[in-house]
N, C-alpha and C positions, 0 to 999 in steps of 0.2 A: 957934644952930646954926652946925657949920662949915662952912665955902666949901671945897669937894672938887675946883671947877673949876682945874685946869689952867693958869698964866700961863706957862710958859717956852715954849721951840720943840719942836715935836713931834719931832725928830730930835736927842738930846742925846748921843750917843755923836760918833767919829769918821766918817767921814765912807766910804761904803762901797764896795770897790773892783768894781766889777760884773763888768770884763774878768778881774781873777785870776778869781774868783769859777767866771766862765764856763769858762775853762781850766784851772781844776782840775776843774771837773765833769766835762766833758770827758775828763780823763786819766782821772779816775776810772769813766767808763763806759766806756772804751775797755780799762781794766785789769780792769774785770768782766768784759767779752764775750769779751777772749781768753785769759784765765785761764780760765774756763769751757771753752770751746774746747779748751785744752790739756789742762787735768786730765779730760773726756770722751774724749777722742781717746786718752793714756794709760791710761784705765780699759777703754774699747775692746780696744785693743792688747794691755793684759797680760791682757784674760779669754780672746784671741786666743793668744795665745801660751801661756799656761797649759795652758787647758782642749779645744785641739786638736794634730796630731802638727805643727804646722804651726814651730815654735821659733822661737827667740830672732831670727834673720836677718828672718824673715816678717813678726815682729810689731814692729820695728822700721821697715817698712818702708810698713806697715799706718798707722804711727802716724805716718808724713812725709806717704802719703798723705791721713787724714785732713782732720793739721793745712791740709795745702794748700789743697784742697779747702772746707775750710771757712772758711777766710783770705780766699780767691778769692768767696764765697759771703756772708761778713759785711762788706765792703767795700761 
């Protein structure tokens, strides 16, 4: 029969950076939430602008509010 047991060390790659690691998750969840945030607030604003006589000044202005608002909120 053959021997399947394991002799080397249990960690045979490089050696693994925890803090990058941590601070790219980090961007990475911070590049989720306000990307979200933006592209909602824009989707907001132009069905705002579109679909009422309210135009282009309103919905611009709709969409600073928003974003602010929810800046102030996801902090």
């Amino acid at each position: 029969m053959a021997d399947n047991t394991p002799t080397g060390p249990v960690e045979t790659g490089a050696a693994m950076d925890y803090e990058e690691h941590d601070r790219t998750y980090s961007l990475f969840l911070a590049l989720a939430k306000y990307g979200s945030l933006h592209t909602a607030a824009l989707l907001i604003a132009m069905a705002f602008g579109f679909f009422t006589s309210a135009g282009f000044f309103s919905a611009t202005v709709l969409f600073i509010l928003i974003v602010a608002v929810g800046i102030y909120i996801l902090r």
